[in-house]
VEXTILO-865482 format. One record per atom (N, C-alpha, C): x, y, z. Coordinates in pm, whole numbers, padded with zeros to 5 digits, always signed. Layout:
residues N
XYZ ...
This chain:
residues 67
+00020+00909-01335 -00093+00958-01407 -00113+01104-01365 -00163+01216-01438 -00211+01381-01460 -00292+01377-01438 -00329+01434-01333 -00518+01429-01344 -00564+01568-01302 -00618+01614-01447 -00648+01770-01407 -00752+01816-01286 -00861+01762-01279 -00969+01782-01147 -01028+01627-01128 -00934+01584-00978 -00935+01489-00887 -01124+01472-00874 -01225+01539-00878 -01349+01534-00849 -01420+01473-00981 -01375+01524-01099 -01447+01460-01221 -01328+01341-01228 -01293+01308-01202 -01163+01181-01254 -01153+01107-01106 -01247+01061-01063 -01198+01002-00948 -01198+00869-00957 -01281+00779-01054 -01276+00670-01096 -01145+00607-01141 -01060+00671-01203 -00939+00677-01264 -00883+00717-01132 -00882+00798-01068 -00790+00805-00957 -00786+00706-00865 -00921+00662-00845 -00949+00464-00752 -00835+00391-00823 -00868+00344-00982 -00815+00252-01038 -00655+00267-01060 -00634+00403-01022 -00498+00366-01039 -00416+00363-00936 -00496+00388-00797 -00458+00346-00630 -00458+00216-00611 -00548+00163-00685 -00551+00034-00640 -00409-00070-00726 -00420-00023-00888 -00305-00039-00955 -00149+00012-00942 -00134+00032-00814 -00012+00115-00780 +00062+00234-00857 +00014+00311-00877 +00016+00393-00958 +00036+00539-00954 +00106+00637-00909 +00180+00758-00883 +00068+00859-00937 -00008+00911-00863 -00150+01005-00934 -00071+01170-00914 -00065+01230-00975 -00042+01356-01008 -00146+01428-01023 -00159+01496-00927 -00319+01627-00911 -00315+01750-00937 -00383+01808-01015 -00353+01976-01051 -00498+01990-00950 -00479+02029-00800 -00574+02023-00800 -00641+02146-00720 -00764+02260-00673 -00734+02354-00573 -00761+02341-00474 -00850+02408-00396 -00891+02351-00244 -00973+02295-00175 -01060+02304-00340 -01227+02251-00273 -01245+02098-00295 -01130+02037-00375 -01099+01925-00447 -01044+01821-00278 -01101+01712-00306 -01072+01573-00214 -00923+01499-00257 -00837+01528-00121 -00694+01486-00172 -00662+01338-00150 -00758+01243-00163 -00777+01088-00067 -00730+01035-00216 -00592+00915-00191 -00547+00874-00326 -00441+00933-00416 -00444+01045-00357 -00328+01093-00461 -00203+01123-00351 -00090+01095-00485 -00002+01095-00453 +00140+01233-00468 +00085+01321-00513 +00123+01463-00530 +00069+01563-00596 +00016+01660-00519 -00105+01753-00557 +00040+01887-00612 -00029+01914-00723 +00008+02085-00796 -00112+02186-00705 -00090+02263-00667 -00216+02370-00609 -00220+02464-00700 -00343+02493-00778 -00364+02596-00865 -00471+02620-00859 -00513+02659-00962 -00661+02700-01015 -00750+02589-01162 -00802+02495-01135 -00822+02400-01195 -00956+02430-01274 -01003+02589-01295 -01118+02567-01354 -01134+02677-01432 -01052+02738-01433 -01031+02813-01548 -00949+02765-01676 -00964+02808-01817 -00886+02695-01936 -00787+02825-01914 -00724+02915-01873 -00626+02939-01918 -00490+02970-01825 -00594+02905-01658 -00462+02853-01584 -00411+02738-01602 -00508+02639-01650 -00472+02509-01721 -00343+02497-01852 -00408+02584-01941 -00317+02579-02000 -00158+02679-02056 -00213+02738-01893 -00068+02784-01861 +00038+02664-01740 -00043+02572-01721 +00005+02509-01646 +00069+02366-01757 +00010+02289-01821 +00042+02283-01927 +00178+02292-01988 +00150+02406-02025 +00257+02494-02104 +00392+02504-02018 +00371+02527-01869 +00470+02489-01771 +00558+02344-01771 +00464+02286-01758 +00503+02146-01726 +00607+02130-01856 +00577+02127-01971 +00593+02066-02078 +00754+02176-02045 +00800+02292-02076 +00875+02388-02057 +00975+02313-01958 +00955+02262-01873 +01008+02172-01733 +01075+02060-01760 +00992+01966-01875 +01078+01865-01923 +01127+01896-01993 +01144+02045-02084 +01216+01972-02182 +01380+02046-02118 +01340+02139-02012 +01493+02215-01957 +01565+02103-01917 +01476+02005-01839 +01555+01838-01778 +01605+01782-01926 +01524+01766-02024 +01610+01682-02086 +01719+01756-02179 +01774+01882-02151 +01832+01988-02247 +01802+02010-02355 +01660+02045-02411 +01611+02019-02565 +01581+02168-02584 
């Protein structure tokens, strides 16, 4: 699971600790790292590091899948 800010989504971050479940955190420093299972360090509160991050990720799979 993606979870852009670990602090508003933490309910979802419980449920999917408890559901064994691989949590993926975009998250920065002021953010609680309890539960997750691999933090991105960025800037999580601005929309246009988001969706440069985003825009990364997506760029990432598709070099893995040669598309």
């Amino acid at each position: 699971m993606l979870v852009t800010d670990p602090r508003y989504d933490a309910q979802a971050v419980t449920e999917a600790s408890i559901a064994r479940i691989p949590v993926v955190a975009m998250s920065s420093t002021d953010n609680v790292h309890e539960n997750i299972d691999l933090v991105i360090p960025m800037n999580n509160r601005g929309r246009t590091s988001l969706a440069y991050a985003f825009w990364y990720l997506a760029r990432l799979v598709l070099i893995e899948r040669r598309e």
